[in-house]
C-alpha positions in Angstrom: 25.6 103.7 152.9 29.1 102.9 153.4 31.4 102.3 150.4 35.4 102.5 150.1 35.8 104.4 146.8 38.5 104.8 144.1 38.9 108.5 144.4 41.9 108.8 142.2 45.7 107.0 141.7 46.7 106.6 145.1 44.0 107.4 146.9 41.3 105.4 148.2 38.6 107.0 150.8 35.4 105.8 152.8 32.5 107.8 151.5 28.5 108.1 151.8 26.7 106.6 148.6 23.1 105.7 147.9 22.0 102.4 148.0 22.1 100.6 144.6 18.9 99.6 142.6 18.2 97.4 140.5 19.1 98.5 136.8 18.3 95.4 134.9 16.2 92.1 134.8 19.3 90.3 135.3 20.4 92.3 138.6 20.4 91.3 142.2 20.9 93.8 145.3 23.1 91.6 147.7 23.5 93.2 151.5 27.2 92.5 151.9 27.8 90.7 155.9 31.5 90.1 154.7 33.9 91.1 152.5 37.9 91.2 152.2 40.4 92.9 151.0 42.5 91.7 147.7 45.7 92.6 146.4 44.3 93.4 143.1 42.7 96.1 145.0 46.0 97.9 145.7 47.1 97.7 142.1 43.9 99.4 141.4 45.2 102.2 144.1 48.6 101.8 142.6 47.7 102.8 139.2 48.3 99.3 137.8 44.6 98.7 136.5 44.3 100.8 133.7 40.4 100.1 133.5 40.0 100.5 137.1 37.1 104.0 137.0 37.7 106.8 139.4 34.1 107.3 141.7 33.9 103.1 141.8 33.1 101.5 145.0 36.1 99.1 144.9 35.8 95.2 146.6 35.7 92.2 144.3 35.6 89.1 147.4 32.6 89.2 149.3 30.0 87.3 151.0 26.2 88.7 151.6 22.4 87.8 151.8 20.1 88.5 148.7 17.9 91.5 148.9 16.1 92.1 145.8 16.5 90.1 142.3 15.3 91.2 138.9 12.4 89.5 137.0 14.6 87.1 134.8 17.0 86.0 137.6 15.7 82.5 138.7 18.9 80.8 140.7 18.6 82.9 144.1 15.6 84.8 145.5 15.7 87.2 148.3 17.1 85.7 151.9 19.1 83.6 150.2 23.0 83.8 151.6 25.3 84.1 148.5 29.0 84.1 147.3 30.1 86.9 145.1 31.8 86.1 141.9 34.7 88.4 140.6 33.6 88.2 137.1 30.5 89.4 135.3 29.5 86.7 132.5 26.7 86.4 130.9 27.0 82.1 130.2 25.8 82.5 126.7 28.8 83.9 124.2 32.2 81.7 122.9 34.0 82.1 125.6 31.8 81.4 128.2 30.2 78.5 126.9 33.8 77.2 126.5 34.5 78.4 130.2 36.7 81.1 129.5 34.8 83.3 131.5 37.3 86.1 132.2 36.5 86.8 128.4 33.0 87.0 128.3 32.2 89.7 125.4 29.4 91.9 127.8 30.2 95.0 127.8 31.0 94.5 131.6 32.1 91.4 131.2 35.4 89.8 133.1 36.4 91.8 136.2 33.9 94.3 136.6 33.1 94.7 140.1 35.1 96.9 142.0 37.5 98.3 139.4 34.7 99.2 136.1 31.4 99.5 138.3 30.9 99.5 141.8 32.0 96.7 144.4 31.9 95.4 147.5 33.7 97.1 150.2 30.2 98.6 151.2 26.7 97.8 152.9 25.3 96.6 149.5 26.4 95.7 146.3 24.2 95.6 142.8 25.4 92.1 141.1 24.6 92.2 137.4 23.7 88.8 135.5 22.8 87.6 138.9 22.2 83.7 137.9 26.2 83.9 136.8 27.4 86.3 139.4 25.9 84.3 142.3 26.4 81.0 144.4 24.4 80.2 147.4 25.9 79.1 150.2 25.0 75.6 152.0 23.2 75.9 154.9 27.0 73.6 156.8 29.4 76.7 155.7 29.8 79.8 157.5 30.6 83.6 155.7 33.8 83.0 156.7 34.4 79.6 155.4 32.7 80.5 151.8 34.5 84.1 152.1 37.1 83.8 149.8 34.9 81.3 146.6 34.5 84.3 144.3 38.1 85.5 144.2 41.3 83.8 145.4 39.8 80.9 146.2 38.2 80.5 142.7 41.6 81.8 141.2 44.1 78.8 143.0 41.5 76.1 141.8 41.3 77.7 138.3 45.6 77.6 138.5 45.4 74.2 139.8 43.1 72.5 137.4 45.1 74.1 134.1 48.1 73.2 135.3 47.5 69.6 134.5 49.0 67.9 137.5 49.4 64.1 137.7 50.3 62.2 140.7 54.0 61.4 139.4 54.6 65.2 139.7 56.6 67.8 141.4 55.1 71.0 141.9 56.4 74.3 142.8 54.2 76.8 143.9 56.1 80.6 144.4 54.2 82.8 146.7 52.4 81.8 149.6 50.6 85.0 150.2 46.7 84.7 150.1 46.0 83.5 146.5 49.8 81.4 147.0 47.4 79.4 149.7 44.6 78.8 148.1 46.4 77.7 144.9 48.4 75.2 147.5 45.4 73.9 149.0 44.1 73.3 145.2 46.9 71.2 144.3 46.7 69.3 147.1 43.0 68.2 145.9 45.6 66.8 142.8 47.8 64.5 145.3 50.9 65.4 143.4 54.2 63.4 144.6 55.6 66.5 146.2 54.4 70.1 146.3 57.3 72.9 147.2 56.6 76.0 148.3 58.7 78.9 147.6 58.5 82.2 149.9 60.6 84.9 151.5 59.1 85.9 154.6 59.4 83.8 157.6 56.0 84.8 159.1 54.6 83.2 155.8 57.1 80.6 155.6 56.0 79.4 159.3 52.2 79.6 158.4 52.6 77.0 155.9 55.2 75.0 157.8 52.6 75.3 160.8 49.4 74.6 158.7 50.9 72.5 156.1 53.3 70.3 157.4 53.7 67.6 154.3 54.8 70.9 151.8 58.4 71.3 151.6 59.4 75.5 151.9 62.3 76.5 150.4 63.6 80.5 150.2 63.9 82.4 146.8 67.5 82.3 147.2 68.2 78.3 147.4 64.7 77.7 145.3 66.4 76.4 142.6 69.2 74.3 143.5 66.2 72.8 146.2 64.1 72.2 143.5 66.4 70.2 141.1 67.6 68.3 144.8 64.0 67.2 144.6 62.6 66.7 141.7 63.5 63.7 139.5 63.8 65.6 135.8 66.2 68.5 136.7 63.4 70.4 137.7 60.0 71.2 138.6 56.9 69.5 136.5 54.8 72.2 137.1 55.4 75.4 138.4 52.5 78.0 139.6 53.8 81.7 139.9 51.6 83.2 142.4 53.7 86.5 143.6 54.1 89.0 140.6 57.6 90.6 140.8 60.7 90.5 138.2 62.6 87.9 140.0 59.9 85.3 140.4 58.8 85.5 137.0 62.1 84.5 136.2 62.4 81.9 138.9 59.4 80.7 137.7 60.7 79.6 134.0 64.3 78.5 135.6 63.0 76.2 138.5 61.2 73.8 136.0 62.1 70.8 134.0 62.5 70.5 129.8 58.7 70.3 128.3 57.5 71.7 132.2 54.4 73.9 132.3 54.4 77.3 133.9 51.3 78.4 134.9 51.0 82.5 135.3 48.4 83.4 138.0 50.1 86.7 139.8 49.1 90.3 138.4 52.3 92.4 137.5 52.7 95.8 138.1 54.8 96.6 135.0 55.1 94.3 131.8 57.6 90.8 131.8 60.1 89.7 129.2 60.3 86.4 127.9 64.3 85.8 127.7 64.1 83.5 124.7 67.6 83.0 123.9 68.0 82.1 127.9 65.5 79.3 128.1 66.2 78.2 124.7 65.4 74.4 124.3 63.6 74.0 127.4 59.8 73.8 125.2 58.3 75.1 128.4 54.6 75.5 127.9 52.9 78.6 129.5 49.8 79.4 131.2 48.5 82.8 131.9 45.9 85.0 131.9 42.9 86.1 134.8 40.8 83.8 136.6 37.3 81.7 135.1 35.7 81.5 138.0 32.8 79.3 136.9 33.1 76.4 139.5 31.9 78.1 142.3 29.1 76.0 143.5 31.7 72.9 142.7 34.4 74.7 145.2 31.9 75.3 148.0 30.3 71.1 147.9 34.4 71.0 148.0 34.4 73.2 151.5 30.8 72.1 152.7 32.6 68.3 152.4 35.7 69.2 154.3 38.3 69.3 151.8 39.1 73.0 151.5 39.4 75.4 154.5 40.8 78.7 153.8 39.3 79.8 157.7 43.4 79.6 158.9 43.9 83.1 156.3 41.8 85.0 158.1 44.4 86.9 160.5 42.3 89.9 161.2 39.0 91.3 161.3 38.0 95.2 161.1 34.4 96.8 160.5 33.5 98.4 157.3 34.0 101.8 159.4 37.6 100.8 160.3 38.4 99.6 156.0 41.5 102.5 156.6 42.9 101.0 159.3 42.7 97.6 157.4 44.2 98.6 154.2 47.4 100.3 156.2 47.7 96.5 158.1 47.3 94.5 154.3 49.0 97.0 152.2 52.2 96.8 154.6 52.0 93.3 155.8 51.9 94.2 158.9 51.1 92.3 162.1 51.5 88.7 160.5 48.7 89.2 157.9 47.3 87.4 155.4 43.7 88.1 154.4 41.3 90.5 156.1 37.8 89.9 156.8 35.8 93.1 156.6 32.4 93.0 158.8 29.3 95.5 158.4 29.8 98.4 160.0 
């Protein structure tokens, strides 16, 4: 088969693999009809995922029917259509029975696929601890509507809900790439007084305007002087930072309010400082850390009802076969993008 492979830092390349088996009781062999590709998989290529393994098949955000299923798993069976989940967890240690997922103590546990064992940017994909890893899809929602539940999708609603939004609340959201989206269409499950969205590119900056015509967009530049405009406490009440670089971590932390919390969902490429002495008497309250995507099943009843659609992100669609071409389009923004849908070949 098929699979786009972690060769070494800065190089990924399309090579021929076998077909995975079935390794444990737990396991399920899903054929993969449509995956994407994720901005966590270009800090793997970047060198920015220290536990990403050289030889992996990478892809963490994928759609795909059920082929096989080990004895013990019980929640899909073969010809079932499925999500993908971007963590392993096994739904019986601390941290999962708490829902901290991410921290699940397998030895695979967390973000496994497509950066410690093989993922899926390929014809077929081995999902361990299958009853966990898996989500079926209702029979009302389409690949593409229930494409992105395992990944960004599952990381804006995990964003959302610990941010503790209220309805008297401003919200600033920085970064409306892909996950930037799906974090905005989460807090607008919330009904917050007024959500503000903070980006730099005008192609993404009419998307929202276009698709989202109640959010307020503002520019990095005048982000802060619009925020404290409007917002009633000097500030933002929450603030989501969803884009990852130096200057909107720190845009983050100086765009909300005394006692505000700031909730961390981008991936860095190099480790942030916490100015103390700066924000000194603020008492802001941060939030960080990777995804627990447990409320799959909850997201897609949320999609199937008609209250999320993430369809508008999909800007382009390539073959398996074509994954180069893709990448080259994602990794330079090119063309207007915003998420790829990746086909069978």
């Amino acid at each position: 088969m098929l699979a786009y492979t972690y060769v070494k830092r800065g190089k990924f390349e399309l090579l021929d693999k076998p077909v995975p088996q079935l390794i444990d009781s737990q396991d399920a062999i899903v054929r993969v009809t449509l995956g994407s590709i994720c901005t966590s998989d270009l800090h793997i290529k970047h060198g920015s995922v220290p536990r990403a393994v050289p030889g992996i098949t990478v892809g963490h955000e994928m759609v795909g029917v059920v082929e096989q299923v080990g004895a013990d798993v019980t929640s899909v069976r073969p010809g079932d259509r499925v999500t993908v989940n971007v963590e392993t967890f096994c739904g019986e240690c601390f941290f999962c029975r708490h829902g901290y997922v991410n921290n699940c103590t397998l030895p695979d546990g967390g973000w496994a696929l497509g950066c410690r064992i093989d993922g899926g940017q390929a014809e077929y994909v081995r999902v361990p601890y299958a009853n966990q890893g898996l989500n079926r899809i209702p029979d009302s929602v389409t690949d593409e509507q229930a494409l992105f539940v395992g990944d960004v999708l599952a990381t804006g609603y995990w964003a959302a809900d610990i941010s503790d939004i209220t309805a008297a609340d401003t919200v600033l959201i920085i970064g409306a790439g892909p996950t930037g989206i799906c974090t905005l269409l989460c807090v607008m499950l919330k009904h917050p007084r007024r959500i503000i969205v903070c980006e730099k590119s005008p192609e993404r900056i009419r998307f929202v305007r276009e698709h989202y015509p109640n959010v307020l967009v503002v520019t990095p530049e005048e982000c802060k002087s619009f925020v404290e405009a409007n917002s009633n406490h000097g500030g933002a009440d929450r603030v989501l930072e969803v884009a990852g670089t130096d200057e909107t971590f720190r845009l983050a932390w100086e765009c909300a309010r005394p006692n505000a919390i700031v909730t961390i969902v981008a991936l860095y490429d190099h480790p942030q400082q916490l100015p103390l002495p700066d924000m000194y008497g603020k008492n802001l309250v941060f939030k960080t850390g990777g995804v627990d995507g447990c409320r799959c099943d909850e997201i897609l009843r949320l999609i199937a009802a008609g209250k999320i659609d993430t369809r508008p992100l999909i800007t382009h669609r390539f073959p398996l076969n074509r994954i180069e071409e893709a990448y080259r389009i994602f990794e330079n923004k090119l063309d207007g993008v915003i998420k790829i849908a990746v086909t069978a070949p």
